[in-house]
C-alpha positions, -999 to +999 in steps of 0.1 A: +000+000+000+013+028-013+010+068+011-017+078-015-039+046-007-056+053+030-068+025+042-106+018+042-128+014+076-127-017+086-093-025+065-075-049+093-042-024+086-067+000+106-068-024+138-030-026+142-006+000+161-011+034+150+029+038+144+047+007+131+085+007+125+100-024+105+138-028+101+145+010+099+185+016+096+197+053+091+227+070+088+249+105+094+274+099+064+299+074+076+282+065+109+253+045+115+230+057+138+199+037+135+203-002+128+172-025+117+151-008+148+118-023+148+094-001+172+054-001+174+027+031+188-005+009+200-032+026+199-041+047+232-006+036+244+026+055+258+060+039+241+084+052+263+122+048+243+150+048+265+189+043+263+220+064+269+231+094+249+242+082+212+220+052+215+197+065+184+166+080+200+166+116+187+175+097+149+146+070+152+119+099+161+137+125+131+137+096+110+099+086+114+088+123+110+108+128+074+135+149+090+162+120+082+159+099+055+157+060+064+182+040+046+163+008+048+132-007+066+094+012+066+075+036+086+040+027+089+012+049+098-020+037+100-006+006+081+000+028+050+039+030+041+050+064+043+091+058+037+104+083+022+080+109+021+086+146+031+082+160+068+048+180+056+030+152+044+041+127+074+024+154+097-011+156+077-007+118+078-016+125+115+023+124+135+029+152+153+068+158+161+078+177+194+119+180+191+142+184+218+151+216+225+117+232+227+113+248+192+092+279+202+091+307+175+101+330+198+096+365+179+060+354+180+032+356+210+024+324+227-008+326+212+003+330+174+026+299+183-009+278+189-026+290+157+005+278+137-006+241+153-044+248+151-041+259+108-027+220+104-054+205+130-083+226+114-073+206+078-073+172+091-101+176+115-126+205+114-141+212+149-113+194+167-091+209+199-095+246+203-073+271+218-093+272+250-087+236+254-053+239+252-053+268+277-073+245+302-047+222+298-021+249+305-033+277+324+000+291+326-002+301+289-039+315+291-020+342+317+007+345+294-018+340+261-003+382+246+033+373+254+061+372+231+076+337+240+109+344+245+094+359+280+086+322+287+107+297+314+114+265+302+086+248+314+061+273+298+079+266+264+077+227+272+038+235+277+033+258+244+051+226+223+031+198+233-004+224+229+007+235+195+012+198+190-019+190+201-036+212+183-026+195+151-047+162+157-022+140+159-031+100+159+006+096+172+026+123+192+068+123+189+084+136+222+118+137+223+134+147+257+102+162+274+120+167+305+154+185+298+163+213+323+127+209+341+120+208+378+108+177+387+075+190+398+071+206+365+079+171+348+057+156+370+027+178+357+038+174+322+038+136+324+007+133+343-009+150+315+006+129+288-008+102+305-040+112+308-046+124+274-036+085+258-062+074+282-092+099+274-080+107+241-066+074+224-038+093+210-001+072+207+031+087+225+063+075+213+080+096+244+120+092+240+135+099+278+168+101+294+149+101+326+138+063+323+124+061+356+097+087+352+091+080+321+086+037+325+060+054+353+038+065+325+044+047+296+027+011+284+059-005+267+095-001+272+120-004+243+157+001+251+184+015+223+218+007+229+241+020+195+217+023+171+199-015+182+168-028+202+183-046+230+155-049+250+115-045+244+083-048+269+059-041+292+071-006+313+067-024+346+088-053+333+117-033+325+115-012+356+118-043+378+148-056+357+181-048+378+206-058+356+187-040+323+183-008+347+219-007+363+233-015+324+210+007+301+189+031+322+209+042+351+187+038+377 
């Protein structure tokens, strides 16, 4: 199936994970990054992707949103192949990508930021998440709604990413590094929320974390990167209780 050819209702491709990676390799010149990874988003679940720094985590999420290319394997979305194709057409397939680094455009107001997400989600679904509802969310950037972002701490800018996401009705939301530089009580509100949002809302996290403890809290499944590779993959509270996996991979 080719990423013209949505699937019908009822097609079974429509009844498997919402996000389904298959032997996807990729590359920065010489050096390969990403090494016959095979990850899954179920449907209404957290992923939570963990390993140390150079393990691939940043590549595998830049490489399912079009950012890098994929030098073998597939991305699946919704069971329809979508190798290959461009960043812009991997979002209105319904993935929305939050990178590390919280990519605020900071020359415009926080709430200028949220229409930028609410144009996309308007095309895909008309009537969906509003502004309000991202503000009830996030009433921290109701106050703050006039403001030019660069005004904003770090946790603010971690809230306006994840509602600008949002607010592109996503089937699947990307998270890479969610909790960089946060208080803990900040990541603890930003999680919570995450969780709660697969639950009422059915959407898929694939949530990459250095912080493997709080994220395995959340999450469904556990996969574990080590150089590019899977070397580990189930559920969150099995990998948690694994001692040697934790003291080896997760450092905790």
């Amino acid at each position: 199936m080719t990423a013209d050819a949505a699937p019908a209702a009822g097609d079974p491709a429509v009844e498997g994970p919402a996000l389904e990676v298959r032997g996807l390799s990729a590359s920065y010149g010489p050096v390969e990054a990403l090494d016959r990874v095979d990850v899954a988003a179920g449907r209404g679940q957290v992923t939570a992707v963990l390993g140390a720094n150079g393990a691939g985590k940043s590549t595998l999420l830049r490489t399912i949103s079009g950012l890098v290319r994929a030098t073998a394997g597939e991305v699946r979305i919704d069971g329809v192949d979508h190798t290959g194709s461009p960043a812009e057409q991997i979002a209105r397939a319904g993935v929305a990508h939050v990178p590390e680094g919280r990519g605020v455009i900071t020359e415009l107001t926080v709430e200028e930021n949220l229409h930028l997400g609410r144009q996309l989600g308007a095309a895909r679904r008309p009537g969906g998440r509003s502004l309000d509802d991202v503000y009830a969310m996030f009433p921290p950037l109701a106050e703050r709604r006039r403001r030019s972002c660069d005004t904003l701490s770090g946790g603010e800018r971690q809230m306006l990413v994840i509602g600008r996401a949002l607010l592109c009705e996503p089937d699947v939301l990307l998270l890479d590094e969610p909790s960089l530089g946060l208080a803990p009580r900040v990541v603890a509100q930003i999680f919570g929320l995450l969780r709660e949002l697969v639950d009422t809302a059915g959407i898929s996290v694939l949530l990459v974390e250095q912080n493997a403890r709080s994220a395995l809290s959340i999450a469904d499944v556990g996969v574990v990167l080590n150089l590019g590779r899977v070397v580990a993959r189930d559920d969150a509270s099995t990998l948690a209780a694994d001692d040697g996996l934790r003291h080896a991979y997760l450092g905790f």
